[in-house]
PyMOL Python script that loads the backbone (N, CA, C, O; Angstrom):
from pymol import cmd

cmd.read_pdbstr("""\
ATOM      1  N   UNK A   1      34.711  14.728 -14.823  1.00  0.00           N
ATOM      2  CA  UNK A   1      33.270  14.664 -14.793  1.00  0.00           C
ATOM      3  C   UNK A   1      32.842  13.785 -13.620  1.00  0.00           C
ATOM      4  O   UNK A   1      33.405  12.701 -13.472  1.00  0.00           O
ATOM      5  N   UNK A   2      32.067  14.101 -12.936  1.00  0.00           N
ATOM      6  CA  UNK A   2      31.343  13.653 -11.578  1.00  0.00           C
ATOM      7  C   UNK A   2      30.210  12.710 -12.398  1.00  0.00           C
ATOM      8  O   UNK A   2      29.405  13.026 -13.274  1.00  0.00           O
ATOM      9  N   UNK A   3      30.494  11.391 -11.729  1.00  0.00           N
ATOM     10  CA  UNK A   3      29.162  10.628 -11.805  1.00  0.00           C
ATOM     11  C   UNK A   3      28.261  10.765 -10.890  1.00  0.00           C
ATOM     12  O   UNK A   3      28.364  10.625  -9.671  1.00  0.00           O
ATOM     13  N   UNK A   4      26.399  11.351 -12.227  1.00  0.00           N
ATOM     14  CA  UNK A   4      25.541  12.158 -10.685  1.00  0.00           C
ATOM     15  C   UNK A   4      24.624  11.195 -10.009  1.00  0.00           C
ATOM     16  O   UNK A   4      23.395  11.245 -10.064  1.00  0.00           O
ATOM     17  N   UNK A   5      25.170  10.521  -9.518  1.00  0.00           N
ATOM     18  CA  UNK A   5      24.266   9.303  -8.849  1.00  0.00           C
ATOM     19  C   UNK A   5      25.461   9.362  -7.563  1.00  0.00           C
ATOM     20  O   UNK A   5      26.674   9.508  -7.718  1.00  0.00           O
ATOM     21  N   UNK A   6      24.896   9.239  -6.579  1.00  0.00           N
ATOM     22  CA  UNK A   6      26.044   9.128  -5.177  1.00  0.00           C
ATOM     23  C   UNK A   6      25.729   7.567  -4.538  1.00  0.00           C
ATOM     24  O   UNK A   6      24.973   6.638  -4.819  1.00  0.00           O
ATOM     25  N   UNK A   7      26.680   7.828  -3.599  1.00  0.00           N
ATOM     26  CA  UNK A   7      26.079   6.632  -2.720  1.00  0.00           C
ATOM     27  C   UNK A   7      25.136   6.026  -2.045  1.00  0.00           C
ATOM     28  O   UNK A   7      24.906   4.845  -1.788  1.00  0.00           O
ATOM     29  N   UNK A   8      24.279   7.694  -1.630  1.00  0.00           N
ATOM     30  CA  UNK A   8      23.433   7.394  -0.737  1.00  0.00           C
ATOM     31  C   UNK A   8      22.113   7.097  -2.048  1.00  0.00           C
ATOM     32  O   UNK A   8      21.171   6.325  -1.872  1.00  0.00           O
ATOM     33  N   UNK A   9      22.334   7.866  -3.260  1.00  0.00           N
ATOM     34  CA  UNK A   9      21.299   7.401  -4.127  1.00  0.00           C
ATOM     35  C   UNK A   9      21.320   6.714  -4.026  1.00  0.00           C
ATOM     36  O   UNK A   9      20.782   6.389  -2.968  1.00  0.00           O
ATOM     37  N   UNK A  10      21.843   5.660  -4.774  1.00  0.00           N
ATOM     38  CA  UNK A  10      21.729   3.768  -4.937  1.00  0.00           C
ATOM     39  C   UNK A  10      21.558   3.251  -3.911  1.00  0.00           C
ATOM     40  O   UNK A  10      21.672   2.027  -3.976  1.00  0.00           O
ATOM     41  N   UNK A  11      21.238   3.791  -2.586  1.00  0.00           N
ATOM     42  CA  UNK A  11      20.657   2.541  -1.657  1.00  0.00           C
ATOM     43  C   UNK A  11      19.578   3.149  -1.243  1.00  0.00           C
ATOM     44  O   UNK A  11      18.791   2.327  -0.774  1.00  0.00           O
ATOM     45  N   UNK A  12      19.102   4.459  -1.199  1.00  0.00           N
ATOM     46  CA  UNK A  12      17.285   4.747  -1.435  1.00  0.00           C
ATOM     47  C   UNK A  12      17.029   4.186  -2.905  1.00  0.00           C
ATOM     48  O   UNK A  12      15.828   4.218  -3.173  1.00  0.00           O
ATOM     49  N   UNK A  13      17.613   3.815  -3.660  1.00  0.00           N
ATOM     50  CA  UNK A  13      17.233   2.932  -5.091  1.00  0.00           C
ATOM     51  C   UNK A  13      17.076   1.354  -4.767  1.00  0.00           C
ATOM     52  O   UNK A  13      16.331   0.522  -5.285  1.00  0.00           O
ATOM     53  N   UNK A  14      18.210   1.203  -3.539  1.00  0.00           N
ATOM     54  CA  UNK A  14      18.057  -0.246  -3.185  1.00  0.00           C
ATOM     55  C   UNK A  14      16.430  -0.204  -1.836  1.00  0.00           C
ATOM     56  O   UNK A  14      15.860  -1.170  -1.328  1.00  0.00           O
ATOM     57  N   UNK A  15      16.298   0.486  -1.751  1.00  0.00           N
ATOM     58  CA  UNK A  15      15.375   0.858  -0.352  1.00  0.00           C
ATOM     59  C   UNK A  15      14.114   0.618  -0.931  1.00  0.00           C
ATOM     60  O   UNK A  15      13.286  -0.176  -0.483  1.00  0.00           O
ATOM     61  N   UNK A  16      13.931   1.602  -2.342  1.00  0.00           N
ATOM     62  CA  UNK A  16      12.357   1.803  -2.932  1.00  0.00           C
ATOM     63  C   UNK A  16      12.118   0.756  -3.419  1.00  0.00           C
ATOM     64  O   UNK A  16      11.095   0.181  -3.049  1.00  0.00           O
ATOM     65  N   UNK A  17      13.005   0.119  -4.452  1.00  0.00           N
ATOM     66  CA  UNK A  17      13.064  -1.325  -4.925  1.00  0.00           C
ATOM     67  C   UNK A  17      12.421  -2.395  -4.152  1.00  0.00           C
ATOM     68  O   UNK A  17      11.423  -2.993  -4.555  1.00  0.00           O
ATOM     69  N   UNK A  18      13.015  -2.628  -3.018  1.00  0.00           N
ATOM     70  CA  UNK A  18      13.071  -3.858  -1.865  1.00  0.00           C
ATOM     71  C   UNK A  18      11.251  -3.656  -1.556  1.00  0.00           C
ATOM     72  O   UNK A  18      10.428  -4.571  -1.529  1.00  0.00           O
ATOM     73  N   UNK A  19      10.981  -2.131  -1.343  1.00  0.00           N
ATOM     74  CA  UNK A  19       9.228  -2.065  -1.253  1.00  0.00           C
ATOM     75  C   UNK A  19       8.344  -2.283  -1.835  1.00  0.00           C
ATOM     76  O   UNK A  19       7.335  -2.955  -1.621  1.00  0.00           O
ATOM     77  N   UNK A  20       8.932  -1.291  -3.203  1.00  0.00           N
ATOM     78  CA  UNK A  20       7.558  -2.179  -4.265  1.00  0.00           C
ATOM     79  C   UNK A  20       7.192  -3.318  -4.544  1.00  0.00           C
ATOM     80  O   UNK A  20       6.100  -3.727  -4.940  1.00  0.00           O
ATOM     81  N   UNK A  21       8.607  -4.096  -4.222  1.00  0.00           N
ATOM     82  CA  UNK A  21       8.524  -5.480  -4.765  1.00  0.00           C
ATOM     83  C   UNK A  21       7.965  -6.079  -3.433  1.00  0.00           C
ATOM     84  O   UNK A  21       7.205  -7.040  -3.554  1.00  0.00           O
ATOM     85  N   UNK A  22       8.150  -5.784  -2.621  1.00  0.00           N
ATOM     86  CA  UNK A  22       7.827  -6.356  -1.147  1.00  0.00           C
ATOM     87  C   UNK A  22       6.487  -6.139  -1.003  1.00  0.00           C
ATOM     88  O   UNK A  22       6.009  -6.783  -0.069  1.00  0.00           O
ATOM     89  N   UNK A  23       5.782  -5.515  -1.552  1.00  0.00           N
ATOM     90  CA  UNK A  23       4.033  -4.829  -1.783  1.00  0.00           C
ATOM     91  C   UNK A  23       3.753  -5.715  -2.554  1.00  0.00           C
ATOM     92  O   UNK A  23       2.879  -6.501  -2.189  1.00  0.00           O
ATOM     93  N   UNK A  24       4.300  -5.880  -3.703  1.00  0.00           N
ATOM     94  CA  UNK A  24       3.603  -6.326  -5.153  1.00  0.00           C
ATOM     95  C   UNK A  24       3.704  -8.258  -4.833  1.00  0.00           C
ATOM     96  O   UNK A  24       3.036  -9.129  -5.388  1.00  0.00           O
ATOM     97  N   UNK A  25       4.744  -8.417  -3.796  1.00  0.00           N
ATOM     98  CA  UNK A  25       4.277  -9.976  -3.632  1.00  0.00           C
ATOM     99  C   UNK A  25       3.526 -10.339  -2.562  1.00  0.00           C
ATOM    100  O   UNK A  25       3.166 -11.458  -2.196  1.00  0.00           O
ATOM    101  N   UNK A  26       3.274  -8.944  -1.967  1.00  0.00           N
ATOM    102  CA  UNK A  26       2.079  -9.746  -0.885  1.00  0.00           C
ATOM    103  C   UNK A  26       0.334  -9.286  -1.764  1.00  0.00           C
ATOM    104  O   UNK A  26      -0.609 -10.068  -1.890  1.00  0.00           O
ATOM    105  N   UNK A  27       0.373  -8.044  -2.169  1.00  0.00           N
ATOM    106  CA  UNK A  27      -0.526  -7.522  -2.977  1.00  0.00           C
ATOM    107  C   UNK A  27      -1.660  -8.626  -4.480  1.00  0.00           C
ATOM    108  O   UNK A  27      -2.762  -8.551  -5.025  1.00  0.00           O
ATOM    109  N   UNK A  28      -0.354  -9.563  -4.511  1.00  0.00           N
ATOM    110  CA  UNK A  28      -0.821 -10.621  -5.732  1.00  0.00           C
ATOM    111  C   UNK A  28      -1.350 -11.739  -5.016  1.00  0.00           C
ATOM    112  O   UNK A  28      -0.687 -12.333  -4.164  1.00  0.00           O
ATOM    113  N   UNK A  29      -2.967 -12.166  -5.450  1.00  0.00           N
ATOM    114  CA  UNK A  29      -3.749 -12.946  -4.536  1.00  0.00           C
ATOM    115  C   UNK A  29      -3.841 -14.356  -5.598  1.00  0.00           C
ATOM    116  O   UNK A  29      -3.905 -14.473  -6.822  1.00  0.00           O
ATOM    117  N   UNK A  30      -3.810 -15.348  -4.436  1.00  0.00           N
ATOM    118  CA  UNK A  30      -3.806 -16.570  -5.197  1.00  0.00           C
ATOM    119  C   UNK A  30      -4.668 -16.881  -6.626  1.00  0.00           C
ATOM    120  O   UNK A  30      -4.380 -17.394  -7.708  1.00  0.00           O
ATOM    121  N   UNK A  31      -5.627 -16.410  -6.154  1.00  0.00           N
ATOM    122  CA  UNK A  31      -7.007 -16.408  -7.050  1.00  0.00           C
ATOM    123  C   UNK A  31      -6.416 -15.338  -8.643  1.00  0.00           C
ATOM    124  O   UNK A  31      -6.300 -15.778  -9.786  1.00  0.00           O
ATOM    125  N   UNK A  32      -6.182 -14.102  -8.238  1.00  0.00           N
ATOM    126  CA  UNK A  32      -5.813 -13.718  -9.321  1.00  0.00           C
ATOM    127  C   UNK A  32      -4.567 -14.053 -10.600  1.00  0.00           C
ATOM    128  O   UNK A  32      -4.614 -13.802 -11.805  1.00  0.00           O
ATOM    129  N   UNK A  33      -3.252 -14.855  -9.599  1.00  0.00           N
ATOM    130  CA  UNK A  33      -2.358 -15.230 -10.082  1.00  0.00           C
ATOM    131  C   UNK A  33      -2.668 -16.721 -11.061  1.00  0.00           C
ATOM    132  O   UNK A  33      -1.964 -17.107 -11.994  1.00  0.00           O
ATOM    133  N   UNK A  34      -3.712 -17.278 -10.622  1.00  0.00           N
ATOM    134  CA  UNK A  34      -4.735 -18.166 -11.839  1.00  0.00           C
ATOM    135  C   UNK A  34      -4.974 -18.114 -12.939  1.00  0.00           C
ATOM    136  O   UNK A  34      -5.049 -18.801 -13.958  1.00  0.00           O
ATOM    137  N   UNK A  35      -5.131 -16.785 -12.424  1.00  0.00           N
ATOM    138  CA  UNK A  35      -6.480 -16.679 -14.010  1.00  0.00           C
ATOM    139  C   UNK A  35      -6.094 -15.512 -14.978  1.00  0.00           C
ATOM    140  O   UNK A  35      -6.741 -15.365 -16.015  1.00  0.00           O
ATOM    141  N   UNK A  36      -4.910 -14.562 -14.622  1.00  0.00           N
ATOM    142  CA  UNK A  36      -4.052 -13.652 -15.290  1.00  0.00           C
ATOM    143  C   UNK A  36      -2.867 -13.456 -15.787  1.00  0.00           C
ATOM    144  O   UNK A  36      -2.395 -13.284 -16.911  1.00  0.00           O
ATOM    145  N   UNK A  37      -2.378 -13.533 -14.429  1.00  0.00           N
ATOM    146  CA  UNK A  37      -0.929 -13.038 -14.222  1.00  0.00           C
ATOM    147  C   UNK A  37      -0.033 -14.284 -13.484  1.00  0.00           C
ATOM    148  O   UNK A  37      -0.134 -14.599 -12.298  1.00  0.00           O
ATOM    149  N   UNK A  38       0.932 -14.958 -14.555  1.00  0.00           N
ATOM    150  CA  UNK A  38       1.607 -16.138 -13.656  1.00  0.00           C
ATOM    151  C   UNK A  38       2.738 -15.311 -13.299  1.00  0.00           C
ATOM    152  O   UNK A  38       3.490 -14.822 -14.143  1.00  0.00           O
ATOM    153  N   UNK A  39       2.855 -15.161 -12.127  1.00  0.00           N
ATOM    154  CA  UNK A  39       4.054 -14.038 -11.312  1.00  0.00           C
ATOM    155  C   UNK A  39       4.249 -15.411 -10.063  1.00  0.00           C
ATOM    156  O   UNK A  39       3.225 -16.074  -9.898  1.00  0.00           O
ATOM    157  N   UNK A  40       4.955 -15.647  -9.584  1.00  0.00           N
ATOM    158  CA  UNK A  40       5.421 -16.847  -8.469  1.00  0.00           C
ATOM    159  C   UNK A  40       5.433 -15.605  -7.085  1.00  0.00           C
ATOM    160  O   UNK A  40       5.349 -14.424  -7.421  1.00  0.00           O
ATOM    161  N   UNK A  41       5.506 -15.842  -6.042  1.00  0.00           N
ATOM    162  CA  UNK A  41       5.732 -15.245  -4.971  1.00  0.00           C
ATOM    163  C   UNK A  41       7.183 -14.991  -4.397  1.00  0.00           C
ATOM    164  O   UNK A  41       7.892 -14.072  -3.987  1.00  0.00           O
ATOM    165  N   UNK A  42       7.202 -16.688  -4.666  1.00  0.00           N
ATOM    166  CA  UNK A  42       8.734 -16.154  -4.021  1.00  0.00           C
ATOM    167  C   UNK A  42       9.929 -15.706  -4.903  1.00  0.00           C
ATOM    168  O   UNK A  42      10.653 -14.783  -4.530  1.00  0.00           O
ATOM    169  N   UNK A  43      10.102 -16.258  -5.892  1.00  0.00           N
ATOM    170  CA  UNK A  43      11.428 -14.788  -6.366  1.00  0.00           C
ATOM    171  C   UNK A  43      11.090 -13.646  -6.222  1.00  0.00           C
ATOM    172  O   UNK A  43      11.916 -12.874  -6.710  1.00  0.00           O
ATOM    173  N   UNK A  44      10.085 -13.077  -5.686  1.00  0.00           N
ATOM    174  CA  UNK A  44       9.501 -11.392  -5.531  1.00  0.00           C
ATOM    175  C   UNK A  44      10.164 -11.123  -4.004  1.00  0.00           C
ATOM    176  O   UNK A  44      10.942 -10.246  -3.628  1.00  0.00           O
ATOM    177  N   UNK A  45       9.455 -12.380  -3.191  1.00  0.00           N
ATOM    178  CA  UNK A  45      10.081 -11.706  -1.758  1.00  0.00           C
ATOM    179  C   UNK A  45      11.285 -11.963  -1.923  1.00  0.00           C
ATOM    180  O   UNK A  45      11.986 -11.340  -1.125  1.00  0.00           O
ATOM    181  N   UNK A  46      12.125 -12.942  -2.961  1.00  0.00           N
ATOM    182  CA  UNK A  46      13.817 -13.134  -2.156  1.00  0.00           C
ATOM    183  C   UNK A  46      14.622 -11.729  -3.229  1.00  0.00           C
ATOM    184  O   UNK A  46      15.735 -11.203  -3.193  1.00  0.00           O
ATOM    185  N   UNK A  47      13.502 -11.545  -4.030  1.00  0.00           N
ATOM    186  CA  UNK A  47      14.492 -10.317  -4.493  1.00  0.00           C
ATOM    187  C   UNK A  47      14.291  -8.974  -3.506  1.00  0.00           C
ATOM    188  O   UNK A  47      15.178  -8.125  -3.429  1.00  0.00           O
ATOM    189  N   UNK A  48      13.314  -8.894  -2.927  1.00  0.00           N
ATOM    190  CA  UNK A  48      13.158  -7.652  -1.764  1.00  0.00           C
ATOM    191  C   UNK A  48      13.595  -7.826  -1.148  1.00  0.00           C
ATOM    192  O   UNK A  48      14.145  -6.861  -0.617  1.00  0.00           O
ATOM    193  N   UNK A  49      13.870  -9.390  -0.456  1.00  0.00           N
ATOM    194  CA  UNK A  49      15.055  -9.369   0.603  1.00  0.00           C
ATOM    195  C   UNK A  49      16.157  -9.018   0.239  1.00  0.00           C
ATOM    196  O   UNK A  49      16.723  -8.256   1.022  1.00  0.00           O
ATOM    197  N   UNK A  50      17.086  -9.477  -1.326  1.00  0.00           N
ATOM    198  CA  UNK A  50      18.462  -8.777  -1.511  1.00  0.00           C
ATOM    199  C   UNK A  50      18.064  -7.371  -1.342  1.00  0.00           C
ATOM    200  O   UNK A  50      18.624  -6.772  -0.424  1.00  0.00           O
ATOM    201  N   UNK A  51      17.227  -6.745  -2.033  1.00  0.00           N
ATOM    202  CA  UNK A  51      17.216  -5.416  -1.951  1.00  0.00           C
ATOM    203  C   UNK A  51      17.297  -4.948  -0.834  1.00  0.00           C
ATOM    204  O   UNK A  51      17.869  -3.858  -0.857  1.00  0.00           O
ATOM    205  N   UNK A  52      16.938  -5.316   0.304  1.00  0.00           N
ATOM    206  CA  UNK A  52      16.814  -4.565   1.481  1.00  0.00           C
ATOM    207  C   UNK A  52      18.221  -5.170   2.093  1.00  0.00           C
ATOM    208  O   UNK A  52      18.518  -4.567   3.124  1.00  0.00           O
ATOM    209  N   UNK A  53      18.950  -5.959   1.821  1.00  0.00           N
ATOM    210  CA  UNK A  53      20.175  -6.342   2.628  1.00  0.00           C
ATOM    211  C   UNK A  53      20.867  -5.582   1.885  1.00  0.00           C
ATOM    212  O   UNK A  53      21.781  -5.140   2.580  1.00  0.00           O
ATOM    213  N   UNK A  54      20.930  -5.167   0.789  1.00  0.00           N
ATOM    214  CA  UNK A  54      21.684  -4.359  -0.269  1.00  0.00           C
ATOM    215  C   UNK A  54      21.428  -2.756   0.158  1.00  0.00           C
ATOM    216  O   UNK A  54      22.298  -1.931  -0.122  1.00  0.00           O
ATOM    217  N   UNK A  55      20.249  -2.365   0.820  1.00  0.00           N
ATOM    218  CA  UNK A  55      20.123  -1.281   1.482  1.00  0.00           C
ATOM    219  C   UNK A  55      20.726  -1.329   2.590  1.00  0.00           C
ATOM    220  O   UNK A  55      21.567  -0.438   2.709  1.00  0.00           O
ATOM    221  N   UNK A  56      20.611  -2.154   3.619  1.00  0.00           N
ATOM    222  CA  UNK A  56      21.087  -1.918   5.025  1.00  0.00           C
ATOM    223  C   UNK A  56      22.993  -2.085   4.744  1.00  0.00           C
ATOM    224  O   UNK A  56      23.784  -1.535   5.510  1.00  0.00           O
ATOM    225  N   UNK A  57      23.379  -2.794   3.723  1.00  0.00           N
ATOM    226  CA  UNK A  57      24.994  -2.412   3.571  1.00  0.00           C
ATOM    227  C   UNK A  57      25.399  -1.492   2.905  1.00  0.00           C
ATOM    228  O   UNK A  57      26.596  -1.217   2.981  1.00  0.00           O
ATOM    229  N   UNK A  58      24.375  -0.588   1.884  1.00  0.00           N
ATOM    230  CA  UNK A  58      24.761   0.493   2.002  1.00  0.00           C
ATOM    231  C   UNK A  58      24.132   1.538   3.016  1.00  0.00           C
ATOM    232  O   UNK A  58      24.689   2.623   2.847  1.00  0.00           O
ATOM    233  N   UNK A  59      23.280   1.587   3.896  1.00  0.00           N
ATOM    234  CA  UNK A  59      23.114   2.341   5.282  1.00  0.00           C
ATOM    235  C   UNK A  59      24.688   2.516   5.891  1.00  0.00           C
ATOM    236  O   UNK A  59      25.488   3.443   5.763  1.00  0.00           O
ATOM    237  N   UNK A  60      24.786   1.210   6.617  1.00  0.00           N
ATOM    238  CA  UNK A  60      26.269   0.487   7.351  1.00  0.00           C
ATOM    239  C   UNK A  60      27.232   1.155   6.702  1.00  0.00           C
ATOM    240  O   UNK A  60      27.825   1.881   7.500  1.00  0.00           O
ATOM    241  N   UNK A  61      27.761   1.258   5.341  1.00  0.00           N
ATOM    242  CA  UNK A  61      28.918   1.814   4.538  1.00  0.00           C
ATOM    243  C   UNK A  61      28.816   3.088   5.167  1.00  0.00           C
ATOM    244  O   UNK A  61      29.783   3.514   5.799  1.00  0.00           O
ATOM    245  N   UNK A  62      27.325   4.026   5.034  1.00  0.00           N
ATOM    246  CA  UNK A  62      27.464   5.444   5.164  1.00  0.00           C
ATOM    247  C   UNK A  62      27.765   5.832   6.776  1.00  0.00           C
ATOM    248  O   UNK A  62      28.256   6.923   7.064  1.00  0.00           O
ATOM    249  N   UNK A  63      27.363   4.666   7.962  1.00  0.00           N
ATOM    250  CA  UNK A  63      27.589   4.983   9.181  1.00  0.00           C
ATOM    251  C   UNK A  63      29.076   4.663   9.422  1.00  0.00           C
ATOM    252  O   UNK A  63      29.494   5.314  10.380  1.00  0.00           O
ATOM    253  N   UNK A  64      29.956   3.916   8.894  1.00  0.00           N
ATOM    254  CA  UNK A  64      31.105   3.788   8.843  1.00  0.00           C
ATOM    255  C   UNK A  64      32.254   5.171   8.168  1.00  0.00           C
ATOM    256  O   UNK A  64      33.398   5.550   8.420  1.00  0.00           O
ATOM    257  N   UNK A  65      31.202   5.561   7.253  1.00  0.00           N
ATOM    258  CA  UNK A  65      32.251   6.799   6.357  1.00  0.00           C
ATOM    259  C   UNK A  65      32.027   7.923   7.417  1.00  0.00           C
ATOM    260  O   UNK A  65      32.937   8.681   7.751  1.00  0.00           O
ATOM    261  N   UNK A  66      30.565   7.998   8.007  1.00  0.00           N
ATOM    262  CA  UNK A  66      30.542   9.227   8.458  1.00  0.00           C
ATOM    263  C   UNK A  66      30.186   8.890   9.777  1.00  0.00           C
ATOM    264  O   UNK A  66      28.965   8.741   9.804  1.00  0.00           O
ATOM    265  N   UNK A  67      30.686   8.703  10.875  1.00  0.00           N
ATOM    266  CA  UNK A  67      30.676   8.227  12.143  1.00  0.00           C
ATOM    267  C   UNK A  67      29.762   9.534  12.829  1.00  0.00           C
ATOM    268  O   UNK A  67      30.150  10.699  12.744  1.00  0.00           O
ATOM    269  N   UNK A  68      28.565   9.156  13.478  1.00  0.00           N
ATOM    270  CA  UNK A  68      28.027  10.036  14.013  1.00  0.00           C
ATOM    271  C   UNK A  68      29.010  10.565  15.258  1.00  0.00           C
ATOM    272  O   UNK A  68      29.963   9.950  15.736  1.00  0.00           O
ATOM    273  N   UNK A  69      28.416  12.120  15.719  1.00  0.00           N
ATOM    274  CA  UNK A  69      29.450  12.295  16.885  1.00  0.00           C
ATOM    275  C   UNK A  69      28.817  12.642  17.645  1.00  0.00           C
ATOM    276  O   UNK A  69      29.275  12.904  18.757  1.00  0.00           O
TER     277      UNK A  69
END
""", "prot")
cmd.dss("prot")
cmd.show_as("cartoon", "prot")
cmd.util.cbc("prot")
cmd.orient("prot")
């Protein structure tokens, strides 16, 4: 049995991830994070940053497996 998730899935999973979250912590305004929603900023951007370093090593993996010619 084939597991149906590939490689290149999980790093457009690491890709979409790294954005929303990368939106949603610039998107949350001081003023609102007051008076609603206690969400912090930065564990939002340092988790979009893993996400996106977690994308670009799996990018790198796939330019290594499949060497352009």
């Amino acid at each position: 049995m084939e597991f149906p998730l590939t490689f290149w899935d999980i790093g457009l999973w690491f890709a979409y991830m790294a954005i929303v979250l990368l939106i949603t912590s610039e998107m949350i305004s001081p003023y609102f994070e007051k008076e609603f929603l206690i969400i912090d900023k930065k564990p939002l951007r340092i988790s979009a940053l893993i996400f996106g370093l977690l994308f670009m090593f799996f990018v790198l993996m796939q330019i290594y497996r499949f060497p352009p010619s």
